[in-house]
N, CA, C and O atoms as a CHARMM CRD file, in Angstrom:
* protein
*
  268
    1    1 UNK  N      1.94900 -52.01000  40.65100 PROA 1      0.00000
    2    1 UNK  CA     2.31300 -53.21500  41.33400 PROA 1      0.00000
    3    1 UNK  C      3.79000 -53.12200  41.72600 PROA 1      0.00000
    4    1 UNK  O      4.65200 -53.47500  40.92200 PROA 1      0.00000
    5    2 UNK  N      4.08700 -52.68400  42.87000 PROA 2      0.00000
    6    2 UNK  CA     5.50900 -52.63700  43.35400 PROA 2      0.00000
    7    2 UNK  C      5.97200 -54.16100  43.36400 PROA 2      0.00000
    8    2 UNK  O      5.28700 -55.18300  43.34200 PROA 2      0.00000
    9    3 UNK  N      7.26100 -54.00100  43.40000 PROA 3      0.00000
   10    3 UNK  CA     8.02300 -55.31300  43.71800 PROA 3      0.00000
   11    3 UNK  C      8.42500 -55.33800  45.30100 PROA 3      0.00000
   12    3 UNK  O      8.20600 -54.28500  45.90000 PROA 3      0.00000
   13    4 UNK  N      8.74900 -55.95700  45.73100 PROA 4      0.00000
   14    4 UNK  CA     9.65500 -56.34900  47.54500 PROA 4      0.00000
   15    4 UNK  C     10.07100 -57.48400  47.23100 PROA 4      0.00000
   16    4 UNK  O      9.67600 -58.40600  46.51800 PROA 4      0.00000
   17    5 UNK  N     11.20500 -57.21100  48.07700 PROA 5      0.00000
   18    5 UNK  CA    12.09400 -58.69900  47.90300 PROA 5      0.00000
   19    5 UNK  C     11.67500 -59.37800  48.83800 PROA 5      0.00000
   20    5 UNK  O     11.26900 -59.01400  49.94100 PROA 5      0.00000
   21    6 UNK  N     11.80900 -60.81700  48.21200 PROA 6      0.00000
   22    6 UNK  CA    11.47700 -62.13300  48.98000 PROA 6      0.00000
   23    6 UNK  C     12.44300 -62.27500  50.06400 PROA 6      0.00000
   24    6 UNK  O     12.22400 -62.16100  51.27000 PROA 6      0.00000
   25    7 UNK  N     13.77200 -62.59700  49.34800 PROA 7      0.00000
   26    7 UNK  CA    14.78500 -62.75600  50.04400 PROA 7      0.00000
   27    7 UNK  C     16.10900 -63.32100  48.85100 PROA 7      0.00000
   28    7 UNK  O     16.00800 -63.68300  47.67900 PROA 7      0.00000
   29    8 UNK  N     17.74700 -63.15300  50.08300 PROA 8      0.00000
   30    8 UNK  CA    18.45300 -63.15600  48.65000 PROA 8      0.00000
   31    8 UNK  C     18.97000 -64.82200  49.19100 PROA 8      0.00000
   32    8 UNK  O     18.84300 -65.37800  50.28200 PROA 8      0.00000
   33    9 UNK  N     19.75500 -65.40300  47.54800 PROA 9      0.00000
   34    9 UNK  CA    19.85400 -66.33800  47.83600 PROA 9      0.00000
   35    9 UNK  C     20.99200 -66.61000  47.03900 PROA 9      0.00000
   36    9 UNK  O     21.40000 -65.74800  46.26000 PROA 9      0.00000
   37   10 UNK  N     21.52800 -67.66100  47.14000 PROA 10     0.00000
   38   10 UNK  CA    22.72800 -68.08700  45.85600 PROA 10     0.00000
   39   10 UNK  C     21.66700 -68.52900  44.48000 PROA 10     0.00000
   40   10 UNK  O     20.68500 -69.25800  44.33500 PROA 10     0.00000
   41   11 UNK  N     22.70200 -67.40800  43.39000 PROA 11     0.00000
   42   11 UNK  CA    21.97600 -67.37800  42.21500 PROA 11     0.00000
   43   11 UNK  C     21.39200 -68.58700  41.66700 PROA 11     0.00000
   44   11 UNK  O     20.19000 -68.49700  41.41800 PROA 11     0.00000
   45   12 UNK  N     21.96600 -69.72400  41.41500 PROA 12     0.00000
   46   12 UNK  CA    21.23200 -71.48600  41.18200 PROA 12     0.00000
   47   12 UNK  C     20.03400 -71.39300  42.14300 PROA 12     0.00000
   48   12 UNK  O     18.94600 -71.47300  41.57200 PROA 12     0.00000
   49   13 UNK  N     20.00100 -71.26000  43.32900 PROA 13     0.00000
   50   13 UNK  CA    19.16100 -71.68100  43.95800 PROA 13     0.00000
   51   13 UNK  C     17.80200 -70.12800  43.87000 PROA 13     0.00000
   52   13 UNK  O     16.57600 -70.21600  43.95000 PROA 13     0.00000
   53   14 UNK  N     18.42300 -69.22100  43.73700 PROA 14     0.00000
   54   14 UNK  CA    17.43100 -68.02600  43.39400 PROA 14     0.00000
   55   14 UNK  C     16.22100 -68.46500  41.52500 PROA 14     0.00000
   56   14 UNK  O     15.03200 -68.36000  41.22400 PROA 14     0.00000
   57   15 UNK  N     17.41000 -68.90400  40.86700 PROA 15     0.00000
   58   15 UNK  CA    16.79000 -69.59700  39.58600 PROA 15     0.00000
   59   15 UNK  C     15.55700 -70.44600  40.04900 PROA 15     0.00000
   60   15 UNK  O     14.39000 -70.19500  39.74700 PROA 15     0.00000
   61   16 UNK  N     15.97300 -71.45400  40.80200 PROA 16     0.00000
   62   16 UNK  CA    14.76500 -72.38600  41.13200 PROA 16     0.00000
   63   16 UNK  C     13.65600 -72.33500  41.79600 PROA 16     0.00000
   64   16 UNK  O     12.70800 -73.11900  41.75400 PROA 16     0.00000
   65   17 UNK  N     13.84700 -71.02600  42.64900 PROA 17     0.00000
   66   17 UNK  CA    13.04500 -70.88400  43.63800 PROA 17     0.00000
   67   17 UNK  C     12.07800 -69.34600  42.20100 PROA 17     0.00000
   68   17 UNK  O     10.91100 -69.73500  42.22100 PROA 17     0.00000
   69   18 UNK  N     12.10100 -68.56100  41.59200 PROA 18     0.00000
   70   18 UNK  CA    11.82200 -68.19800  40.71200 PROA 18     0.00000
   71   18 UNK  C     10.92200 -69.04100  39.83100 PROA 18     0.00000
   72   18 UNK  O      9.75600 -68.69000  39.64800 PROA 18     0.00000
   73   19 UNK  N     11.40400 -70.11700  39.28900 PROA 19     0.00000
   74   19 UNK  CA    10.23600 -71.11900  38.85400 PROA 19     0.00000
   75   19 UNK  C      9.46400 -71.89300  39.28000 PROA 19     0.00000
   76   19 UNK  O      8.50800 -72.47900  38.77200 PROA 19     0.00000
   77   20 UNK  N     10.26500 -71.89100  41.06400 PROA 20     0.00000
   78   20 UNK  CA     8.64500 -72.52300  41.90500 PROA 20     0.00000
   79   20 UNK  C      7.60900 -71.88100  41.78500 PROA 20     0.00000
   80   20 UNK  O      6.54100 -72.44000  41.54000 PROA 20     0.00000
   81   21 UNK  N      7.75700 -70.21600  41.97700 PROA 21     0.00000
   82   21 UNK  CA     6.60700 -69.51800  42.22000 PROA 21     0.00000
   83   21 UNK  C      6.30200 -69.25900  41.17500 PROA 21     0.00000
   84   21 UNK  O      5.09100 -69.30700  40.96300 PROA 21     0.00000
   85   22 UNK  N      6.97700 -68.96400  40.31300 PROA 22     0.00000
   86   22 UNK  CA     5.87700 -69.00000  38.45100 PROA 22     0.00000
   87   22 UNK  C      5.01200 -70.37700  38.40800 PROA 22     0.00000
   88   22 UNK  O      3.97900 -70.33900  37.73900 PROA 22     0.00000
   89   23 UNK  N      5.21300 -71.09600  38.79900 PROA 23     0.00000
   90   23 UNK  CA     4.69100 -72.98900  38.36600 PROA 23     0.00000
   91   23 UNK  C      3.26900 -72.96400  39.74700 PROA 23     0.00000
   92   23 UNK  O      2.39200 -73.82800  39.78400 PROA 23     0.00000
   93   24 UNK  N      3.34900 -71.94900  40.61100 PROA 24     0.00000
   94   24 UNK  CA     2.28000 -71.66600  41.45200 PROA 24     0.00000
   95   24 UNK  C      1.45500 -70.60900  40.78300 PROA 24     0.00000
   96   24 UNK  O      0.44900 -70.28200  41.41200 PROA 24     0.00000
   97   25 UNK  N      1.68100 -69.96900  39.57100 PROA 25     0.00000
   98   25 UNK  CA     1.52100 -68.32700  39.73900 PROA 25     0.00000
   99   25 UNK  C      1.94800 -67.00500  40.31700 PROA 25     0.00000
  100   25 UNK  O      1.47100 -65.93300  39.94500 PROA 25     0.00000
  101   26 UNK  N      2.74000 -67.11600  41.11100 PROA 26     0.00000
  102   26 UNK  CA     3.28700 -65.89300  41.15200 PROA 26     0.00000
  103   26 UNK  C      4.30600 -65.49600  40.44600 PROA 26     0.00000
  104   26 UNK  O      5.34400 -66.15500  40.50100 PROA 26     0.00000
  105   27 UNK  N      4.22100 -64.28000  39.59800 PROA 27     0.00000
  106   27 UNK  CA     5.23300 -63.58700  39.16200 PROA 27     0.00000
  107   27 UNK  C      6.28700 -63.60500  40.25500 PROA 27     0.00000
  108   27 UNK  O      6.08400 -63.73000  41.46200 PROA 27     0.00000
  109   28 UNK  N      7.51100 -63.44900  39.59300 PROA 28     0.00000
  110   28 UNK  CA     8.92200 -63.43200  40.74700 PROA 28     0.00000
  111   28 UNK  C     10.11400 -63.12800  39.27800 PROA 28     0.00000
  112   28 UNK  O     10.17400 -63.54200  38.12000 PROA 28     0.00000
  113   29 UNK  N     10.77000 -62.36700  39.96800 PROA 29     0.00000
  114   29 UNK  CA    12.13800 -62.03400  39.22100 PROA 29     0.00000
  115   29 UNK  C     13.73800 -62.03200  39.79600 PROA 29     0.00000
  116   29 UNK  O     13.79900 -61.71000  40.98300 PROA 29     0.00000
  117   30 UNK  N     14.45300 -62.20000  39.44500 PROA 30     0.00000
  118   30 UNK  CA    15.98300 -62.43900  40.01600 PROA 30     0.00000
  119   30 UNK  C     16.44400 -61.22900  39.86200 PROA 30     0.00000
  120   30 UNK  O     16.30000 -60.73200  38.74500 PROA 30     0.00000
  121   31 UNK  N     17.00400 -60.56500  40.74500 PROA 31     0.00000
  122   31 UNK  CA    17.72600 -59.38900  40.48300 PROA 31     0.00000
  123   31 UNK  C     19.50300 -59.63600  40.64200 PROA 31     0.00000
  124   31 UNK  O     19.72500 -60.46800  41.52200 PROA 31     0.00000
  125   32 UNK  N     20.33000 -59.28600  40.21600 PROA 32     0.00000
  126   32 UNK  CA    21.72400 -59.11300  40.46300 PROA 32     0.00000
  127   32 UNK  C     22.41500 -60.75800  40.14800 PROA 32     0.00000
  128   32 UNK  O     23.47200 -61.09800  40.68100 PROA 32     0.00000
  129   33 UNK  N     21.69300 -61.60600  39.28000 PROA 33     0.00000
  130   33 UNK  CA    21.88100 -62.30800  38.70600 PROA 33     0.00000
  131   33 UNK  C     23.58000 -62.84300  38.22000 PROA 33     0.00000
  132   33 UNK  O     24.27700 -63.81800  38.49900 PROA 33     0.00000
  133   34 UNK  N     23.77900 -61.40300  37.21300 PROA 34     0.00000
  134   34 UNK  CA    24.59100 -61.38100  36.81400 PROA 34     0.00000
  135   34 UNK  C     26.04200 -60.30200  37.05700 PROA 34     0.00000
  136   34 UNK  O     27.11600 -60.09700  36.49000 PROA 34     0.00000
  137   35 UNK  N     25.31200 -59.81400  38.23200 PROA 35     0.00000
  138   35 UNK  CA    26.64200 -59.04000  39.33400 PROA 35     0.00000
  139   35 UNK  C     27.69000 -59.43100  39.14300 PROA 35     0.00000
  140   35 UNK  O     27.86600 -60.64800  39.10100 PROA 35     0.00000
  141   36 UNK  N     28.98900 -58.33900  38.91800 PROA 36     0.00000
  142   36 UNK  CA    30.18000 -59.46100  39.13000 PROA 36     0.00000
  143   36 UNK  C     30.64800 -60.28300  38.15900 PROA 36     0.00000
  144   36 UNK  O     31.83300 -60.50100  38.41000 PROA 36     0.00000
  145   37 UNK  N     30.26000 -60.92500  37.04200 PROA 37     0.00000
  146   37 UNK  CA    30.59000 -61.87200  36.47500 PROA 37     0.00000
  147   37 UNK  C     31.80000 -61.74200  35.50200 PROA 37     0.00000
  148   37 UNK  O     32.32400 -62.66800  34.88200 PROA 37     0.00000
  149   38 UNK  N     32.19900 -60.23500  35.47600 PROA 38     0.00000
  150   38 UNK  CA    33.06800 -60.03400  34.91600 PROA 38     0.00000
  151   38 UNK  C     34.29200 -60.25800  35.74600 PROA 38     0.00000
  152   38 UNK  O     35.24600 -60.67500  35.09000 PROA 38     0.00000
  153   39 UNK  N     34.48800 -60.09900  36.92900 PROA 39     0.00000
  154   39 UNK  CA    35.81400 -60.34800  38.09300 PROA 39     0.00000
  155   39 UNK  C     35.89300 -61.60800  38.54600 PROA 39     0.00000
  156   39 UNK  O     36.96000 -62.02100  39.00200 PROA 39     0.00000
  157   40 UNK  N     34.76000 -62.41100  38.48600 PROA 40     0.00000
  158   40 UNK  CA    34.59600 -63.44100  38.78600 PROA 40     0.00000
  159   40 UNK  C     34.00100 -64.11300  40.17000 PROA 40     0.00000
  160   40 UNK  O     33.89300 -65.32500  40.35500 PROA 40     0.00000
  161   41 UNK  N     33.60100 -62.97200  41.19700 PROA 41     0.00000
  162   41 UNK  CA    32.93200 -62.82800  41.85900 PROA 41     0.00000
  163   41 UNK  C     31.72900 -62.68500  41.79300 PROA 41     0.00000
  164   41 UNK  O     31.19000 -61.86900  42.54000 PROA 41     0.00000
  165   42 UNK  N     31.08800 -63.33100  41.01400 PROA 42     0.00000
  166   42 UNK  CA    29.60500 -63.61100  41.06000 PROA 42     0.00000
  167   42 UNK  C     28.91200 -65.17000  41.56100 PROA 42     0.00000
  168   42 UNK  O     27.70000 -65.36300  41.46200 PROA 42     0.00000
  169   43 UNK  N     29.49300 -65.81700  41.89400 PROA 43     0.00000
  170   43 UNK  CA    29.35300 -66.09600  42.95600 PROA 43     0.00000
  171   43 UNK  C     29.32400 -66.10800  44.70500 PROA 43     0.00000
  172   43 UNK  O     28.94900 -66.81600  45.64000 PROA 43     0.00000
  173   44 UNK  N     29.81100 -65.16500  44.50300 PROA 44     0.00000
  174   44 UNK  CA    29.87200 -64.61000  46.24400 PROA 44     0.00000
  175   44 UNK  C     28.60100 -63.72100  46.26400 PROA 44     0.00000
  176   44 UNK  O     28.21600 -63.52500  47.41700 PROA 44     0.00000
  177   45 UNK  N     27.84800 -63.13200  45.31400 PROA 45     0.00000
  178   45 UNK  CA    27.02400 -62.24400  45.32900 PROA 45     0.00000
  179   45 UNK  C     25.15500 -63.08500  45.33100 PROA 45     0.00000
  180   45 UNK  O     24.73500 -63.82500  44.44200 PROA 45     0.00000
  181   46 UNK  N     24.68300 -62.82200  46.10000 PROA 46     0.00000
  182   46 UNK  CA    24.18100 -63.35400  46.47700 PROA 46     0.00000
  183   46 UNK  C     22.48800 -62.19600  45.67800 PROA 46     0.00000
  184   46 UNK  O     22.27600 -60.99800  45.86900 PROA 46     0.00000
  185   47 UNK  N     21.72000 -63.09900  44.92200 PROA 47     0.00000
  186   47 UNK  CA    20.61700 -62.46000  43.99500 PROA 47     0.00000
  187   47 UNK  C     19.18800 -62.42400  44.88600 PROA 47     0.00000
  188   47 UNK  O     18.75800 -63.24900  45.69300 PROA 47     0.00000
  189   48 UNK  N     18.56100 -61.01000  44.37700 PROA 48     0.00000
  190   48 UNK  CA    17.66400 -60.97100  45.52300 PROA 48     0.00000
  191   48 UNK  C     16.19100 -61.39400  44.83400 PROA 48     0.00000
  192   48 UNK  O     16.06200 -60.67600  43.84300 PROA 48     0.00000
  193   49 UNK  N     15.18100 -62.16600  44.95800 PROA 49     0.00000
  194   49 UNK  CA    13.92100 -62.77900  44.36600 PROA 49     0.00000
  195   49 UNK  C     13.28900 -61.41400  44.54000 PROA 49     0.00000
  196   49 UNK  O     13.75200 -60.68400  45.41700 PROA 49     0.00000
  197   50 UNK  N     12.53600 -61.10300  43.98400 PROA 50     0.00000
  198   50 UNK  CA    11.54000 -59.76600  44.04100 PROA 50     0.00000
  199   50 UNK  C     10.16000 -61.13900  43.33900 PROA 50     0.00000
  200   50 UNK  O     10.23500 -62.14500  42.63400 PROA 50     0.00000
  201   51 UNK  N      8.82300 -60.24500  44.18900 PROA 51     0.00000
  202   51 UNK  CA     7.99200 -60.60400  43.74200 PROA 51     0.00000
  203   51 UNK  C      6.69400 -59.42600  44.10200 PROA 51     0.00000
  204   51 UNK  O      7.00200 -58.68700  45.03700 PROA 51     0.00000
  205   52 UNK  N      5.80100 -59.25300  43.71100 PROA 52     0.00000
  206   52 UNK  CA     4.45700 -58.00700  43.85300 PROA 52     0.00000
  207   52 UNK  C      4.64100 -58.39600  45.30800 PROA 52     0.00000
  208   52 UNK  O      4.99900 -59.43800  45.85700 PROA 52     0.00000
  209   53 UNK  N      4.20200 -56.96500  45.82600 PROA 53     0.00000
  210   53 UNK  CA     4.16500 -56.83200  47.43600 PROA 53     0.00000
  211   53 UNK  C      2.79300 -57.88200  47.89900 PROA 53     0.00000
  212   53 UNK  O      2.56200 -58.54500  48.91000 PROA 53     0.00000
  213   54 UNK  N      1.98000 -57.63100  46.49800 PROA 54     0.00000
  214   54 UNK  CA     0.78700 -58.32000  46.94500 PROA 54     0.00000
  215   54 UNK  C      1.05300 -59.82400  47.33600 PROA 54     0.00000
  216   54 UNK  O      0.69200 -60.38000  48.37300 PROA 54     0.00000
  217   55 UNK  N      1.68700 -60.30600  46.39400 PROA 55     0.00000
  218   55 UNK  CA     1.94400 -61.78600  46.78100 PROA 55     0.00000
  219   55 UNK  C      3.09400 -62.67200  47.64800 PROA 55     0.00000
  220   55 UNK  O      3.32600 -63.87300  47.78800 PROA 55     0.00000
  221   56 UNK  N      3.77700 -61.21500  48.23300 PROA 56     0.00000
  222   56 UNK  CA     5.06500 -61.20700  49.59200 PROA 56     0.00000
  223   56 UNK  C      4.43100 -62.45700  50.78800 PROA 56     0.00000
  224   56 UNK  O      5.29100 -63.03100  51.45600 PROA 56     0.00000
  225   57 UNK  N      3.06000 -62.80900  51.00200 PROA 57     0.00000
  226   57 UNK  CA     2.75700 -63.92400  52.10400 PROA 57     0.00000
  227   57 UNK  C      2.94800 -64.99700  51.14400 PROA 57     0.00000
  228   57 UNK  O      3.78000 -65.88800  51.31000 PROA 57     0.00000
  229   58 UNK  N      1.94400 -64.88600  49.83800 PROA 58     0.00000
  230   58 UNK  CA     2.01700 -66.27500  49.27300 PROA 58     0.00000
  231   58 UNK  C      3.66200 -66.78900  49.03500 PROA 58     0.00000
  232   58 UNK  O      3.91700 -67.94100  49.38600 PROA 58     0.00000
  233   59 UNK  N      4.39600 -66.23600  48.64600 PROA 59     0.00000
  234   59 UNK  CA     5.55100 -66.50000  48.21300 PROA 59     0.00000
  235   59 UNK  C      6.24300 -66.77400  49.39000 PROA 59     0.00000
  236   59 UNK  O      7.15500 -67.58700  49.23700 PROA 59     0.00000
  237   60 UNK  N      6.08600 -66.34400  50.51900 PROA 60     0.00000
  238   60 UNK  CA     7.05400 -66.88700  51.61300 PROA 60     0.00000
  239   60 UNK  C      6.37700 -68.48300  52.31400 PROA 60     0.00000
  240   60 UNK  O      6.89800 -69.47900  52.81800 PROA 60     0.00000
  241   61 UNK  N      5.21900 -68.13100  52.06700 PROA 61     0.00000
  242   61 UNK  CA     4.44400 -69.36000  52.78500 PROA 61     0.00000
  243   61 UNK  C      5.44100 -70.90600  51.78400 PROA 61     0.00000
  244   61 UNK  O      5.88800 -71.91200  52.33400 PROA 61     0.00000
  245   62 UNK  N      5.50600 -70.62700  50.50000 PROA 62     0.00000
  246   62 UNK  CA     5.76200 -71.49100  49.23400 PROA 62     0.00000
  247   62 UNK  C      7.14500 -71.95000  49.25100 PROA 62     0.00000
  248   62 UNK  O      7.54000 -73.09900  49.05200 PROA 62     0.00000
  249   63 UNK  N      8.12000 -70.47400  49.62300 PROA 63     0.00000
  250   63 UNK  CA     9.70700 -71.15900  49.87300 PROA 63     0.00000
  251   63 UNK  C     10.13100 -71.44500  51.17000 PROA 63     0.00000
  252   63 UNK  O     11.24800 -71.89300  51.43100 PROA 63     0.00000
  253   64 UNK  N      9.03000 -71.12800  52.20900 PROA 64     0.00000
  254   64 UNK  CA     9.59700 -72.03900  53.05000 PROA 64     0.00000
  255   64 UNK  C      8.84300 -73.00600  53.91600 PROA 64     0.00000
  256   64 UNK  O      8.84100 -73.05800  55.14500 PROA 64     0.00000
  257   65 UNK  N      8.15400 -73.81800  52.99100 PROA 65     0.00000
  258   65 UNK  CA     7.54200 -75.08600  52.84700 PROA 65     0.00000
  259   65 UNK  C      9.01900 -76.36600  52.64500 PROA 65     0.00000
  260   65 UNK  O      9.89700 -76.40500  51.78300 PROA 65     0.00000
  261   66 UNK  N      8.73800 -77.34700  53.93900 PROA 66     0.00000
  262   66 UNK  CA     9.73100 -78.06500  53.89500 PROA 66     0.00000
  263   66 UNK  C     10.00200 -78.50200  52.48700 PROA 66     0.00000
  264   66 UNK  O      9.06100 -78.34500  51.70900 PROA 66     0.00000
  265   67 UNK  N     11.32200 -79.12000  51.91500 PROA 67     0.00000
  266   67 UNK  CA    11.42200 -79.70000  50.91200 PROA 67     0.00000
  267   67 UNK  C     11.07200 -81.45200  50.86100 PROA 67     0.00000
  268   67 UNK  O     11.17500 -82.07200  49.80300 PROA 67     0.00000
């Protein structure tokens, strides 16, 4: 089961969007989370959602569903 990224996002908002798609079922993981945090530039770094290639439609259909 490969991973592909969803897409990257600011880390808070990569967190949430991570437990949308678990709270649907899809597995999803944060990558680069914690980039940076030692310089203090981890916020400028922007974390990329990975989720199974298989579920790359469901997961886009899900985050970009109006809020």
């Amino acid at each position: 089961m490969p991973l592909t990224e969803l897409g990257r996002f600011p880390r808070v908002e990569a967190q949430i969007i991570v437990g949308r798609l678990e709270s649907e079922g899809i597995s999803a993981v944060a990558f680069d989370g914690e980039a940076s945090i030692g310089d203090g530039s981890w916020l400028l770094i922007p974390v990329r959602v990975m989720v199974d290639a298989d579920d790359l439609d469901d997961a886009r259909k899900i985050v970009d569903q109006p809020a």
